[in-house]
C-alpha positions in Angstrom: 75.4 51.1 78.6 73.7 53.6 76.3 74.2 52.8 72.5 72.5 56.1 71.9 75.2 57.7 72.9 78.0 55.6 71.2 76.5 55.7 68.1 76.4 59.7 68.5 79.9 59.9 69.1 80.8 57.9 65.9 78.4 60.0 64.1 80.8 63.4 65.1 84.3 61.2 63.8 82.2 60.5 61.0 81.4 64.1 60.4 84.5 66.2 61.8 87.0 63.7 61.9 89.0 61.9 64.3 90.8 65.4 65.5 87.5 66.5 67.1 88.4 64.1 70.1 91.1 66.2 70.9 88.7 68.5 71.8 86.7 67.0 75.3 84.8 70.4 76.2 83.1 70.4 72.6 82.7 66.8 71.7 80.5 67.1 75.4 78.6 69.4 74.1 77.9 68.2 70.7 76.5 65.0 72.3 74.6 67.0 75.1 72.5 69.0 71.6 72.7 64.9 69.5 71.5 63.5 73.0 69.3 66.6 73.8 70.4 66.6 77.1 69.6 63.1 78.0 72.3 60.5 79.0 74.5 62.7 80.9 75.9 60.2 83.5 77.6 58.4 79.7 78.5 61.4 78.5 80.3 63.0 81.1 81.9 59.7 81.6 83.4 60.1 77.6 84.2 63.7 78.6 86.9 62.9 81.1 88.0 59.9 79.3 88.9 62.3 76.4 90.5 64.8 78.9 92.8 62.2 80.6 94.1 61.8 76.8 92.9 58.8 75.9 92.7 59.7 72.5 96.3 60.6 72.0 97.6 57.1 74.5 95.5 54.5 72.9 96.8 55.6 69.1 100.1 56.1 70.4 100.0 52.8 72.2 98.4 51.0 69.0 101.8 52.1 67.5 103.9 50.3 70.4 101.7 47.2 70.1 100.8 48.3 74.5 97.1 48.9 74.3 95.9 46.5 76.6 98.1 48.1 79.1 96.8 51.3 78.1 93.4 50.3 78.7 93.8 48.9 81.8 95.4 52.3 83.2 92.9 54.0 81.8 89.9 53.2 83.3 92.1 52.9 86.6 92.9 56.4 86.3 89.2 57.1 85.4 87.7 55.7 88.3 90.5 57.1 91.0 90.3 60.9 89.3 86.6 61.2 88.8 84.9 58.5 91.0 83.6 56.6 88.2 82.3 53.1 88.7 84.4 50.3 86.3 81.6 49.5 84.3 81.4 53.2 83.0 84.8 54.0 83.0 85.4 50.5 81.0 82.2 51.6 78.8 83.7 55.0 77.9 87.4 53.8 77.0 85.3 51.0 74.8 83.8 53.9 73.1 87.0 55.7 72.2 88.5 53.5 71.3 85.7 52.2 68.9 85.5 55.8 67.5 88.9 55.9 66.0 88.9 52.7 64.6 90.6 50.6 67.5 88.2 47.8 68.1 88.6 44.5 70.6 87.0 41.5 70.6 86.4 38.6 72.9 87.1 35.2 71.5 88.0 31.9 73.2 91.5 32.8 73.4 90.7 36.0 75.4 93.4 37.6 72.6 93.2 41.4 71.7 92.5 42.0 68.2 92.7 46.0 67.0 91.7 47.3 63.8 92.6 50.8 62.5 90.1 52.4 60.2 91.2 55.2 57.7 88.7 58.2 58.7 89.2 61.1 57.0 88.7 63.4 58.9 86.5 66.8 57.3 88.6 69.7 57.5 86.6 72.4 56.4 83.1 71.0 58.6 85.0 70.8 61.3 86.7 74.4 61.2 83.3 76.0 60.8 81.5 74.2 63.1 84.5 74.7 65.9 85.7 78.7 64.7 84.2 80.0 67.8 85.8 77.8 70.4 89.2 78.0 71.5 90.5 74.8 70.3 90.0 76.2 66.9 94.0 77.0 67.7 95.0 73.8 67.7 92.5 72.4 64.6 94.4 75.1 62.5 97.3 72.8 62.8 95.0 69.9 61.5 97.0 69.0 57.8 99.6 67.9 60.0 97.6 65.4 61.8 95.8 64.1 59.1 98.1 61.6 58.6 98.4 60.0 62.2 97.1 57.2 61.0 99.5 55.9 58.1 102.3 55.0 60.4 100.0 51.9 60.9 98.6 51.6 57.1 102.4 51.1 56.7 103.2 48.1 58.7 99.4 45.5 58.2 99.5 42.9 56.4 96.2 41.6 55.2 94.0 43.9 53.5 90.2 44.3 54.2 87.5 43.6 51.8 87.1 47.3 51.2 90.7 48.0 51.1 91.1 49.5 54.0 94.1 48.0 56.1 94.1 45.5 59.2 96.6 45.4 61.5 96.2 42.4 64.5 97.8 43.1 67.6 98.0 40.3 70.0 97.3 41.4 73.3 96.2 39.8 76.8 93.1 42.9 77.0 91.3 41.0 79.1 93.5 39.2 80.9 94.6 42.1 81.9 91.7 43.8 83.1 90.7 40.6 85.2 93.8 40.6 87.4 93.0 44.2 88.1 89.1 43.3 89.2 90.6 40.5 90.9 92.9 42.7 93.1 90.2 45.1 93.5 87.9 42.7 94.5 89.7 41.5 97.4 91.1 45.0 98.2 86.8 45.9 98.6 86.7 42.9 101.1 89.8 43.5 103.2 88.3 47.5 103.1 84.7 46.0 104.1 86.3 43.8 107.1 87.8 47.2 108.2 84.8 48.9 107.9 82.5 46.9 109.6 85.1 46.5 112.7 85.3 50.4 112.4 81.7 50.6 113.2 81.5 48.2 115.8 84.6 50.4 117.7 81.7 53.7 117.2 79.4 52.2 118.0 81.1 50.9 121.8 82.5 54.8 121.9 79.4 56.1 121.0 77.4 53.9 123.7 79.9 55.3 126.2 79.9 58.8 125.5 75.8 58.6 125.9 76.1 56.5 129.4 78.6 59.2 130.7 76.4 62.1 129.9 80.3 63.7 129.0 78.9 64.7 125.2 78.9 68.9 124.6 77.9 70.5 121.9 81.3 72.2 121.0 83.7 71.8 118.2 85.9 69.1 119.7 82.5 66.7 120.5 82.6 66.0 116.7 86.1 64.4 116.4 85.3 61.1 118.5 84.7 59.3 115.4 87.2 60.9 113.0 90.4 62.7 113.6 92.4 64.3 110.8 95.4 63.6 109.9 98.3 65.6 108.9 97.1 65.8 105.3 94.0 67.8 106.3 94.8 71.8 106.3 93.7 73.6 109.4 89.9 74.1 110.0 88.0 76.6 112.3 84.5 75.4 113.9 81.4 77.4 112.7 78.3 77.0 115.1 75.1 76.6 113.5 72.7 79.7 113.9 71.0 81.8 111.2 71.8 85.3 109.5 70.8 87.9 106.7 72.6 86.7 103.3 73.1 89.3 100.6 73.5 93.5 100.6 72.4 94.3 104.1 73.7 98.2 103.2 72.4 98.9 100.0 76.1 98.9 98.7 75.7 96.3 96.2 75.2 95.2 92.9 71.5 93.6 92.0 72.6 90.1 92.3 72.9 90.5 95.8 69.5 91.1 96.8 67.1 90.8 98.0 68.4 90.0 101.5 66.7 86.5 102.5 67.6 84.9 106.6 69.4 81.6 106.1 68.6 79.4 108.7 71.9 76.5 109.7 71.0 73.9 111.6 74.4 72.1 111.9 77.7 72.9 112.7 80.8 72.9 110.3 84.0 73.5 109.7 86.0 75.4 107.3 89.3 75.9 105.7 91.5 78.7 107.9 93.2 79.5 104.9 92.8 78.7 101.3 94.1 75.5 99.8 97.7 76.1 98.7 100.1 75.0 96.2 101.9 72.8 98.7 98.6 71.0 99.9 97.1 70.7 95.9 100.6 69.4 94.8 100.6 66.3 97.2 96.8 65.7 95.7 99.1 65.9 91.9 101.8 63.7 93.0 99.8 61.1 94.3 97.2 61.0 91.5 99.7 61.5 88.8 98.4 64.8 87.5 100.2 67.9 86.0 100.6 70.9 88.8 98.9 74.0 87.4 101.4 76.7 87.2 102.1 79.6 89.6 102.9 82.2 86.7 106.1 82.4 88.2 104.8 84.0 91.4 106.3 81.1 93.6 104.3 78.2 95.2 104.1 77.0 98.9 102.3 78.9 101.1 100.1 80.7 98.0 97.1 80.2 97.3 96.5 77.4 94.3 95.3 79.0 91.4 94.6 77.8 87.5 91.8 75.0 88.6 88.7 75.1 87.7 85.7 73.7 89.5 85.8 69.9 89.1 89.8 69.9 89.7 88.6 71.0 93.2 85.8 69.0 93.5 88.2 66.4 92.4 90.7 67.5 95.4 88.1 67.1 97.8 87.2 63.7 96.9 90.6 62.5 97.3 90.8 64.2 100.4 88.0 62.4 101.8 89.3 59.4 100.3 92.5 59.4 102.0 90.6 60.4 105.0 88.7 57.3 104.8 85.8 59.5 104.7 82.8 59.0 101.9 83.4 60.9 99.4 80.7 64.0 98.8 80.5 64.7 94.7 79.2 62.0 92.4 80.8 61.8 88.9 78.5 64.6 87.2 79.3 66.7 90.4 76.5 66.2 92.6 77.0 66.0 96.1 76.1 62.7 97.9 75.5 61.5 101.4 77.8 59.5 103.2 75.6 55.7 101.1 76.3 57.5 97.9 72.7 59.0 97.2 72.2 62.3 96.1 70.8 64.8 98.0 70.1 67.9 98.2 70.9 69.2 102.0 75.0 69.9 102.6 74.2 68.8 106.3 73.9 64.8 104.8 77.5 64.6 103.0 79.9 63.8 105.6 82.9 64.1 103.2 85.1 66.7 102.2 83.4 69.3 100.2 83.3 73.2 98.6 81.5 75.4 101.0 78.2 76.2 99.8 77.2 79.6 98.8 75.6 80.3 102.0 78.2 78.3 104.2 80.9 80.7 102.8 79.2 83.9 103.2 78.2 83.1 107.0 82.0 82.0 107.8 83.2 85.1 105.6 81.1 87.4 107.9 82.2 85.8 111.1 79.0 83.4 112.0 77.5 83.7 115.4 80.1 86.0 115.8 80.0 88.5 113.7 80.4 91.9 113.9 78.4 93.4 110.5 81.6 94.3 108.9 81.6 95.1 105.5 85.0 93.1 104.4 86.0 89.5 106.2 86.7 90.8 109.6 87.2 94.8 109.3 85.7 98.0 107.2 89.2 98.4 106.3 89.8 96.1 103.0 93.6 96.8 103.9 93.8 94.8 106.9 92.1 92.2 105.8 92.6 91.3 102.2 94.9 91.5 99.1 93.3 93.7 96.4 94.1 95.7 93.0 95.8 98.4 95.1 97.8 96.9 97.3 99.6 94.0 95.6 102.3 93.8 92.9 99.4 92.1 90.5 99.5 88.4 92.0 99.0 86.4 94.5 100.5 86.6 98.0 101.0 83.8 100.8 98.2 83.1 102.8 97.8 84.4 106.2 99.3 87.1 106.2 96.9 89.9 106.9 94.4 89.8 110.2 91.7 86.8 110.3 88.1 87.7 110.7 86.3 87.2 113.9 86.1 83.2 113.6 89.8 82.9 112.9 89.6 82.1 109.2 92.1 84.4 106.8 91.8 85.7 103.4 87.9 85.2 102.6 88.6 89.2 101.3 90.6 89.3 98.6 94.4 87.0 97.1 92.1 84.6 95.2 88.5 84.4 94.9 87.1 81.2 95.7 84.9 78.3 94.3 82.0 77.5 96.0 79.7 73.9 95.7 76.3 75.8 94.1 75.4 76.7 91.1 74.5 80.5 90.3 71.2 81.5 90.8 68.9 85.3 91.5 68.6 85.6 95.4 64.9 85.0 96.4 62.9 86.8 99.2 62.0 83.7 101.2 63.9 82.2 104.2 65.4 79.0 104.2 67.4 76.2 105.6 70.6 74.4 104.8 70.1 75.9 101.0 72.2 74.6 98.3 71.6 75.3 94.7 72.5 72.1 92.3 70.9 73.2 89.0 72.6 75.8 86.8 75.3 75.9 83.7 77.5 78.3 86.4 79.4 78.0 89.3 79.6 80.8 92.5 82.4 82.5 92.8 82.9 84.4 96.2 85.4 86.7 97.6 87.0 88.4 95.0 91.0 88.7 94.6 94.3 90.6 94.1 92.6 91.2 90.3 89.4 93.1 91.5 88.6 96.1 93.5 87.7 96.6 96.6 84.1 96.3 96.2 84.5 92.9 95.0 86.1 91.9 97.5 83.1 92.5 100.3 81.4 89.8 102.1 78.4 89.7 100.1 79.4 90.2 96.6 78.7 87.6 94.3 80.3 86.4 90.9 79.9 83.2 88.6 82.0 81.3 85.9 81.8 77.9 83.8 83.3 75.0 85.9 84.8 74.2 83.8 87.6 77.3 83.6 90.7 76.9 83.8 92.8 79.6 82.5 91.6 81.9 85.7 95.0 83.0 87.7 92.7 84.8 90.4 90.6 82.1 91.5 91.0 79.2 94.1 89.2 77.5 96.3 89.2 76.1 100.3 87.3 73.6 101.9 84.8 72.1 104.3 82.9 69.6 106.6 79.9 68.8 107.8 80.2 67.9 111.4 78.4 65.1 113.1 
């Protein structure tokens, strides 16, 4: 892996001191202006490291004499949650673990030895540097954590050279981490056996279909290779075909114009209704996370809200997962094809994904059916959508005003919704299959129970970080590419 990079991140304990890692969001983009925006596969890969706590678990486990264990189930967790491959996710843990001064070795007796380093960490540098972000909270608190590392000064032994305290903690690291290669390793053949007898099945069905002639080019002529299971939510079928994208009425705000024809040339499907707190929570329970909170508006049938963009990137990955499908986002949030290359047409990924920008504002208007309204499937923002004036200030269950004409609820108003691109001006030129990878921002689409009516309309357009959280009007549903 990159040493660049390693040595960059020691370089910030150095300098702020060993609180900065509590910080993931600005630690990434410290590195991004050291690295100068090189090296992004490693530092994205230390970015979620430090946001599924590794900081906190390997000096809490260095306490409990457990950090092999804690390693190990880190880069587990690392590779499960953000489709990381072991080699980076071991990489990354390595770093963090270097950083604050817990270091492991390989000698002949494949033992764990971890030594603690007394970094003092630079209040005052740090508070200046970080005053502007909204950790700066949390760093205010920072006399008190100053000492997290004399627990362990108070129980070594031997003293280093320098003076600085060793403590030795006899571990089974890589031991450890072998057994779990070793399981994986003949998991990844017992999954390849299936796979390969998966494809020899298609490929008989698919020989058949052909030498009946009994193929049609209709929604239920996709499923022959895949059929959901329960987990899935409901989809509705979109037809490919081709439409105007943007302010067709001279109604809208700047961004969304000019009008440009967007050309489809495969079919999809799409979420009826938006992902819920009932379907996210079974995606929590089975990957360990935290459930976001529901502001104590009730859960269920409403819409999930508090994720940001990779949380439902990350939903959709496990989705496709479970499904046995490839998955369709890389680790920086690309999306792949279905051998795990990037690319750069939706039509390729065969996983579960965010509609793209386009995708949603075609279904939202009602695709080859549509009937030029100006909200999801009426004029009338009341019968279609949840909006400032007609809710209690939050959420409401999905489904419960009319669908638009393709059968597909709540694309007007309860929560906006995340979409795969990033933001970009409208151009005048037509195009095919668009998807936008490139940009700091993320599209937003459909505005909520927070925004007006106009907001709300089928071709207004908004943007935020992916990385924000804190929104309690924005959600997300999903879709497929269908073969």
């Amino acid at each position: 892996m990159v040493q660049e990079v390693r040595d960059k991140l020691l370089k910030l304990v150095e300098t702020y001191g060993c609180n900065v890692l509590d910080y993931p969001i600005r630690v990434r983009n410290l590195l991004n202006d050291l690295c100068k925006s090189r090296f992004k596969k490693e530092i994205y890969a230390i970015f979620v490291t430090l946001k599924a706590g590794a900081n906190t678990k390997l000096v809490d486990s260095a306490k409990s004499s457990s950090v092999s264990t804690t390693i190990a189930g880190l880069i587990e967790r690392i590779q499960n949650d953000y489709a990381i491959e072991e080699s980076l996710s071991s990489w990354s843990v390595e770093s963090i673990c270097e950083s604050i001064g817990i270091s492991y070795q390989k000698d002949s007796s494949a033992s764990f030895t971890s030594i603690i380093n007394d970094i003092a960490p630079q209040t005052s540098t740090a508070e200046a540097v970080l005053e502007n972000e909204s950790e700066t909270t949390e760093i205010q608190n920072r006399e008190t954590k100053e000492n997290e590392f004399d627990i362990f000064q108070e129980t070594s032994e031997t003293p280093s050279r320098n003076g600085e305290l060793r403590i030795d903690f006899k571990q089974t690291a890589v031991n450890s981490l072998s057994k779990v290669r070793n399981k994986r390793r003949y998991l990844g053949l017992a999954i390849l056996f299936l796979i390969v007898a998966g494809l020899i099945l298609m490929a008989i069905l698919v020989s058949s279909f052909e030498g009946n002639n009994t193929m049609q080019n209709s929604p239920s002529s996709f499923q022959y290779s895949y059929i959901a299971s329960a987990l899935v939510p409901k989809m509705v079928f979109v037809k490919e075909g081709s439409f105007v994208m943007g302010d067709s009425m001279s109604a809208g705000s700047d961004n969304e114009s000019p009008g440009h024809r967007v050309t489809f040339t495969y079919d999809y499907e799409i979420g009826e209704q938006e992902i819920t707190f009932e379907d996210y929570g079974k995606f929590c329970l089975d990957r360990e996370r935290k459930e976001p909170s529901d502001q104590f508006w009730g859960r269920g049938d409403r819409p999930v809200i508090y994720v940001n963009w990779f949380d439902a990137i990350a939903y959709c990955n496990w989705l496709s997962e479970k499904e046995g499908l490839p998955k369709s986002y890389d680790l920086s949030g690309a999306l792949i094809d279905e051998n795990g290359r990037s690319t750069l047409n939706p039509s390729e990924v065969a996983g579960y994904r965010l509609p793209t920008e386009a995708e949603w504002e075609y279904s939202a208007r009602g695709g080859n059916k549509s009937k030029s309204f100006v909200y999801s499937g009426s004029d009338s923002i009341e019968s279609v959508g949840w909006y400032d004036l007609n809710t209690e200030w939050r959420t409401e269950e999905t489904g419960r005003k009319l669908a638009n004409e393709l059968g597909i609820y709540d694309m007007s108003g309860n929560v906006a919704e995340w979409c795969t691109d990033g933001y970009a001006e409208y151009l005048s030129s037509s195009l095919i299959n668009p998807y936008v990878a490139d940009g700091s921002m993320r599209v937003i689409r459909g505005g909520s129970w927070y925004n007006s009516a106009d907001s709300c309309r089928v071709s207004s357009r908004s943007y935020n970080s992916p990385e924000t959280t804190f929104l309690s009007y924005v959600g997300f549903r999903i879709c497929r590419t269908l073969f």
